[in-house]
C-alpha positions in Angstrom: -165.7 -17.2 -186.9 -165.5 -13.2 -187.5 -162.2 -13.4 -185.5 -160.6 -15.9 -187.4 -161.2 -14.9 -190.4 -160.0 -11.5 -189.9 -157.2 -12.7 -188.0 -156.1 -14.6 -191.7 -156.4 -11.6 -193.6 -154.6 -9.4 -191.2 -151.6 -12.2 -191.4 -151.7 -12.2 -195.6 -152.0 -9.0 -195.4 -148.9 -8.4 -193.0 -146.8 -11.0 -194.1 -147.2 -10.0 -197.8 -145.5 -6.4 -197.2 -142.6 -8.2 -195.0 -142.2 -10.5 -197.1 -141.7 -8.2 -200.0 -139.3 -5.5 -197.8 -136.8 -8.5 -197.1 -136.6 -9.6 -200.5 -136.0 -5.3 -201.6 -133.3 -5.0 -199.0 -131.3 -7.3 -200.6 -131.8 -5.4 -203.8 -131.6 -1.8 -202.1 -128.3 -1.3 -201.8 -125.6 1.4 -201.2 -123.8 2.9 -204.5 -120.3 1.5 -205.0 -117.2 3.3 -203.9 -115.8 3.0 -207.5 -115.1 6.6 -208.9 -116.3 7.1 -212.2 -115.2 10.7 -213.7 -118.2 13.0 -215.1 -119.0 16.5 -215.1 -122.4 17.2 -213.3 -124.2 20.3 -213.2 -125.8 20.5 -209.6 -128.9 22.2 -209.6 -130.8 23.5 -206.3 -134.0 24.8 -206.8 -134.5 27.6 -204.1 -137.7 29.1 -202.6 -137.7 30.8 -199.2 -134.5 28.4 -198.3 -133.1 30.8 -196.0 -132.6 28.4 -193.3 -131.4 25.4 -194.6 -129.5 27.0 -198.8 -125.9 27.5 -197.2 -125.8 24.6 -195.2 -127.1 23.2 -199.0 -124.6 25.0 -201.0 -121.4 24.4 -199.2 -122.1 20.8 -198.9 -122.1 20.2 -202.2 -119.7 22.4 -202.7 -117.3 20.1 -200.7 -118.0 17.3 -203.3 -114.8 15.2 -204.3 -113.9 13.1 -207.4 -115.7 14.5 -209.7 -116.4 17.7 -211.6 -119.0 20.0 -211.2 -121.2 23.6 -211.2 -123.8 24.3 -208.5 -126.1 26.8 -210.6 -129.0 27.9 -207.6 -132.2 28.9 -208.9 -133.9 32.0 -206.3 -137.2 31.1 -207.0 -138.8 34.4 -206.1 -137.6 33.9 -202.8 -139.3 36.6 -200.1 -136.5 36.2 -197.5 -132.7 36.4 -197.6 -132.4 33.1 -199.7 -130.8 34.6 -202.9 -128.7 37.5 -200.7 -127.2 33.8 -199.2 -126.4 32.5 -202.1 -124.6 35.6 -203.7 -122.3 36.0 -201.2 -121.4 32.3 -201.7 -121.0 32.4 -205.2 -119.0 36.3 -205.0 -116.3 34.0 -203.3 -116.5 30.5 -205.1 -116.9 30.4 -209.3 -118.3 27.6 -209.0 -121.6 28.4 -207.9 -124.1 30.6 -210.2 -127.2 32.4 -208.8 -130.0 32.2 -211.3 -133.3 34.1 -211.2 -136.7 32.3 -212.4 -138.6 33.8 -214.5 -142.5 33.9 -214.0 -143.7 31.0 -213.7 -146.6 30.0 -216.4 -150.2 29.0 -215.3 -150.5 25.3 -214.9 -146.8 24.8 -213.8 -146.1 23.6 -210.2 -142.9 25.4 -208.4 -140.8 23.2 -208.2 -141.1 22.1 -211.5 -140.5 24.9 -213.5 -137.7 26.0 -211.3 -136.1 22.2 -212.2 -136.5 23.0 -215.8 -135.7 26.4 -216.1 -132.5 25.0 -214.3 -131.9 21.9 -216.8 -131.6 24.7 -219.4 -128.6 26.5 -217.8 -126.5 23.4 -217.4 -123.8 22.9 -219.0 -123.0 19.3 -218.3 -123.7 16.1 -219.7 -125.3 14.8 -215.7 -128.1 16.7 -213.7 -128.2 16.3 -210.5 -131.1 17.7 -209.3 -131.1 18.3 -204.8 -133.5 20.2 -202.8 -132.4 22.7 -200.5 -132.9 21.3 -197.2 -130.6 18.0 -198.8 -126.5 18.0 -197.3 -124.6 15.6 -199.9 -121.9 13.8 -198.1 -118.2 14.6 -200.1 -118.2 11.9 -202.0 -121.9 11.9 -202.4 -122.5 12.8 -206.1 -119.5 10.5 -207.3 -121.0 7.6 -205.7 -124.8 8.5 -207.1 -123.2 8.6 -210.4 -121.3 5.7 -210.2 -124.4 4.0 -209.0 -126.1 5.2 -212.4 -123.9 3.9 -214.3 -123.5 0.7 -212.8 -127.4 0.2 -213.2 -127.5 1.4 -217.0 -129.9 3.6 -216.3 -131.1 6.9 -217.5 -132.3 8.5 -213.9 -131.6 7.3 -210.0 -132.6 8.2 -207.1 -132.5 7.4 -203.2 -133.8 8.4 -199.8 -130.8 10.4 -198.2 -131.2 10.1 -194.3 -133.9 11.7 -193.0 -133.0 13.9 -190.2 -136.4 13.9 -187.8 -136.4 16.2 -184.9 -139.8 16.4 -183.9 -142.4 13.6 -182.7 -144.2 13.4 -186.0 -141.4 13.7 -188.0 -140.1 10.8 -186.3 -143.5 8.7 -186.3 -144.0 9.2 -190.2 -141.5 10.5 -192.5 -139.5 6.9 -191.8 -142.6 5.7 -193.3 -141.3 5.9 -196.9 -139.0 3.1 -196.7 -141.9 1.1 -195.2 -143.8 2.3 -198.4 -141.2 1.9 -200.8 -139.3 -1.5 -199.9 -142.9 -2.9 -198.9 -144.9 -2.5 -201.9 -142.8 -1.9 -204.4 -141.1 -5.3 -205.9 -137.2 -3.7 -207.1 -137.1 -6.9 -209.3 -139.9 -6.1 -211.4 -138.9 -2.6 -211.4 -135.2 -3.0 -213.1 -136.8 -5.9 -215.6 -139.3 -3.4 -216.7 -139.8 -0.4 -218.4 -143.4 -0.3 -217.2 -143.9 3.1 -216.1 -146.4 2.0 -212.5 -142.8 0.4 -211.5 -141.3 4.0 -211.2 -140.6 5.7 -208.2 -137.8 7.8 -206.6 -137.5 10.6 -204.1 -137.7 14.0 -205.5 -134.6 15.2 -202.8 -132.2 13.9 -204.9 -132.3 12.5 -208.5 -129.3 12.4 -210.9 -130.4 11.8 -214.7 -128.5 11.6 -217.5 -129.0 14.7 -220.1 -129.8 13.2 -223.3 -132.8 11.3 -221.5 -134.2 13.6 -220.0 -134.6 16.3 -222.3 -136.0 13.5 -224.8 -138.5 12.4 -221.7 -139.2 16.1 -221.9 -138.1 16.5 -218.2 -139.4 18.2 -215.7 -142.1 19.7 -218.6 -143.3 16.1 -218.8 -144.9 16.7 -215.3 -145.1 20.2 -214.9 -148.1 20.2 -212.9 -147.5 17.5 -210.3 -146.3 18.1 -207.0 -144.7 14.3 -206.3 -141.5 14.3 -208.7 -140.5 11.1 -206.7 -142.8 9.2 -208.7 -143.9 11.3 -211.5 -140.2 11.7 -213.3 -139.3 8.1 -212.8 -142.3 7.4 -214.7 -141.8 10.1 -217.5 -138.6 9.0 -218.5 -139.9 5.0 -218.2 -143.0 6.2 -220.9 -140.4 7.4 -222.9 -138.7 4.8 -222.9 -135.5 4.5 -220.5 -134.6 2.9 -217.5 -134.8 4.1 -214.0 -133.1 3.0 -211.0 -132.9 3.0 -206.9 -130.3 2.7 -204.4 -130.0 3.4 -200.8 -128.8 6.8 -200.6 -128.2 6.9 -196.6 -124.5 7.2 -196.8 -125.1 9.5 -199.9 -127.0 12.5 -197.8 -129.2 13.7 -195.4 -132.2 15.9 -195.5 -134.6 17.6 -192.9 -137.7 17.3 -194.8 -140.2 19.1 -192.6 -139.7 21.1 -189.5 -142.2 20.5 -187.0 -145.6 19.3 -187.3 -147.4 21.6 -189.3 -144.8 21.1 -192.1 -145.4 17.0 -192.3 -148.9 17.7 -192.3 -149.0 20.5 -195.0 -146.2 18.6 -196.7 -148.0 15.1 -197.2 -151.1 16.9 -197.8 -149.9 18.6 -201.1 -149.0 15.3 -202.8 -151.3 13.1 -201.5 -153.9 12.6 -204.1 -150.6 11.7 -206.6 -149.5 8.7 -204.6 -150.8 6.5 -202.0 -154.2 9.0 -201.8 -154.9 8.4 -205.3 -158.5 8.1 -206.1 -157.4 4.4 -207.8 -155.2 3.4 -205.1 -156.6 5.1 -201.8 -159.2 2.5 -200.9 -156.7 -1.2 -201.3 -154.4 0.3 -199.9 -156.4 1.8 -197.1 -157.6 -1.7 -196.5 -154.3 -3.2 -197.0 -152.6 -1.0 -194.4 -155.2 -1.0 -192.1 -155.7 -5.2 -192.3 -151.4 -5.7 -192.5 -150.3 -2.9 -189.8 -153.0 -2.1 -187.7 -155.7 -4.8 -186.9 -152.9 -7.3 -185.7 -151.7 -5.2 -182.5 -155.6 -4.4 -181.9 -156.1 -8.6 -182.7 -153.6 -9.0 -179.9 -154.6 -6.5 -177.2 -158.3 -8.4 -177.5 -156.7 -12.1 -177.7 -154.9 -10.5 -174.3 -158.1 -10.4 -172.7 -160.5 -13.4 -174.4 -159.9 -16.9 -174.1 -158.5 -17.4 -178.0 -157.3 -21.0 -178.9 -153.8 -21.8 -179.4 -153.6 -21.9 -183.2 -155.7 -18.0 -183.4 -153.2 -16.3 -180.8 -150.0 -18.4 -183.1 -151.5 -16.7 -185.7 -152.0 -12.9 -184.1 -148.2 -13.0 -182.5 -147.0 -13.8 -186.6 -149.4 -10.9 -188.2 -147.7 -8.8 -185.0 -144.4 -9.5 -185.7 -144.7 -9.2 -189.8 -146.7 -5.8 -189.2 -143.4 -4.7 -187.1 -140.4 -6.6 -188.9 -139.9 -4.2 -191.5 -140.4 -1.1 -189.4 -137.9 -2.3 -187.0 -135.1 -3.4 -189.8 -135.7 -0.2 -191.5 -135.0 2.0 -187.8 -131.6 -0.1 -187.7 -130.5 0.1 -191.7 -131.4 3.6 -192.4 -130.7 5.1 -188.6 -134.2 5.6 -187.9 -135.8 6.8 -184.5 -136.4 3.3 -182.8 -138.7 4.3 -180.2 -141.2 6.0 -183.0 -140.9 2.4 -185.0 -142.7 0.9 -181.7 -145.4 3.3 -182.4 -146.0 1.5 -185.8 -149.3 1.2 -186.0 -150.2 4.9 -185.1 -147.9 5.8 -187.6 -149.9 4.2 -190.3 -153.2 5.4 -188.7 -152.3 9.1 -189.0 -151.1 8.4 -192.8 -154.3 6.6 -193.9 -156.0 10.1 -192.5 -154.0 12.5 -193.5 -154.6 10.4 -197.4 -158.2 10.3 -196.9 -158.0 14.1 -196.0 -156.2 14.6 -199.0 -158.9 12.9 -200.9 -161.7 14.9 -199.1 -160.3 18.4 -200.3 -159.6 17.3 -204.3 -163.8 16.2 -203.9 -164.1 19.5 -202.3 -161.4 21.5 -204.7 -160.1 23.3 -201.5 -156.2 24.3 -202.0 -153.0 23.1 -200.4 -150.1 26.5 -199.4 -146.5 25.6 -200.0 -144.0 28.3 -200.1 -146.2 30.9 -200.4 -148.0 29.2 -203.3 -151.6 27.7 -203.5 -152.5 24.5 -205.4 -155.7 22.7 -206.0 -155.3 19.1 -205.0 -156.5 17.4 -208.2 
């Protein structure tokens, strides 16, 4: 009785999250090739970017069909990040070095850095890109186009994700599982309701007017996840926000090596699927939908399990992998690490109840050379 019954929930629970990825991927689409001419002020935020800012800079600065300025923010940088950028700029007029000021008390980095930036553009688009992000040359033409052809006030997209490393590989190709799973794209573009707003906070391009009147990145100058904190400032205040698949856009290495993705996921976990509202459903979802089935079908392997219990194991297994799979073919994913699905989800439901454990406890997450309390 215990197995069958868990066996059902494990196959709702997988076959909802499939269900809802096939429907998004029809929705999740590439931005149009049509060129649409704007001015956009690019705007890096830089902090100890000394590895990855020139590869940043002259990427964008390769950008066709439509007009721009790169202004670079050296965010108190304590390696050769802003010496990289000068030289760049002493050749090309087009890109400005800017120096942050002190950052007030209460502020995360990264957000004052985006706003002290939004205040030194001179163009009517922002186009915000972290450091470690290489637009492809008709990258920021196509995102803009994209914008306008949604009538929204800010989009975003997951560039492709460059993953070197085994758990790179294992999770950071977990956000399109997250996103395109849970997330219904439908609701998102017929609402303005702000729990429908999400984005990647590598690459957002907003229109001016609406963000200063969502008060930008003010609006969320504490939090550490911009890809869903932004969307949903500018959706309280009122305007539209947008996704598209932003593969063909950009890549980005997000983390190098392990201790990265682990430091990294810590510091906004508590903001999104670690929240204190949302970390228990969706621990049980995840662990019910993407986990039970393969251990379901290692026991049914080794039990005598009637014909309609294993029918229903093999679906919750295939379910729990479909979208994993599609997503390692569509956005040129590792395929081997999609095999390792389950683990994958394992280590993220940890790593969110870790996250959890230290705001309880108030111990501090380091990024960049900055400490944050996880609440």
């Amino acid at each position: 009785m215990l197995l069958t019954v868990l066996t059902i929930f494990a196959l709702v629970c997988a076959i909802g999250p499939a269900a809802l990825f096939l429907h998004n991927m029809l929705l999740y689409a590439p931005p149009s090739d049509s060129a649409v001419p704007e001015s956009v002020s690019i705007l890096i935020p830089a902090r100890n970017e000394q590895r990855s800012i020139e590869s940043c800079v002259r990427a964008a600065l390769s950008s066709e069909n439509v007009a721009f300025e790169i202004i670079v923010l050296d965010d108190h940088s304590e390696d050769q990040t802003a010496a990289i950028v000068r030289e760049i700029a002493r050749t090309d007029a087009r890109v400005v070095l800017a120096t942050s000021p002190p950052m007030p008390r209460g502020w995360c980095g990264k957000q004052f850095a985006c706003f002290v930036l939004s205040g030194l553009a001179k163009n009517s688009l922002f186009c915000f890109l972290d450091a470690d992000v290489r637009l492809q040359r008709d990258g920021v033409a196509h995102m803009v186009s994209a914008l306008r052809a949604s009538r929204a006030s800010l989009i975003s997209g997951f560039p492709r994700q460059i993953t070197v490393t085994p758990l790179e590989q294992l999770l950071l190709p977990l956000m399109h599982f997250l996103l395109l799973g849970f997330l219904p794209l439908h609701r998102m573009r017929e609402s303005l309701n702000p729990a429908f707003g999400a984005g990647c906070g590598q690459l957002f391009v907003a229109d001016r007017e609406a963000y200063q009147r969502a008060g930008g990145h003010a609006a969320i100058r504490a939090s550490r996840h911009d890809g869903l904190t932004l969307p949903r400032a500018f959706r309280r205040a009122g305007f539209k926000t947008d996704l598209c698949d932003a593969t063909s856009v950009a890549s980005c290495r997000m983390y190098n090596g392990a201790r990265e993705v682990l430091t990294g996921l810590l510091k906004n976990a508590t903001e999104g699927l670690g929240a204190p509202k949302n970390i228990i459903p969706f621990s049980v979802l995840l662990a019910l939908g993407q986990i039970a089935p393969v251990i379901l079908l290692f026991y049914a392997r080794n039990h005598r399990v009637c014909t309609a219990l294993l029918v229903a194991i093999f679906a919750a297994t295939a379910a729990s992998y479909l979208p994993r799979m599609i997503a390692a073919f569509r956005f040129k994913q590792p395929r081997l690490a999609a095999l390792l699905h389950p683990v994958a989800i394992l280590i993220l439901l940890i790593i969110q109840w870790v996250g959890v454990l230290r705001m309880l406890l108030r111990i501090p997450v380091s990024w960049k050379g900055r400490t944050y309390l996880t609440d």
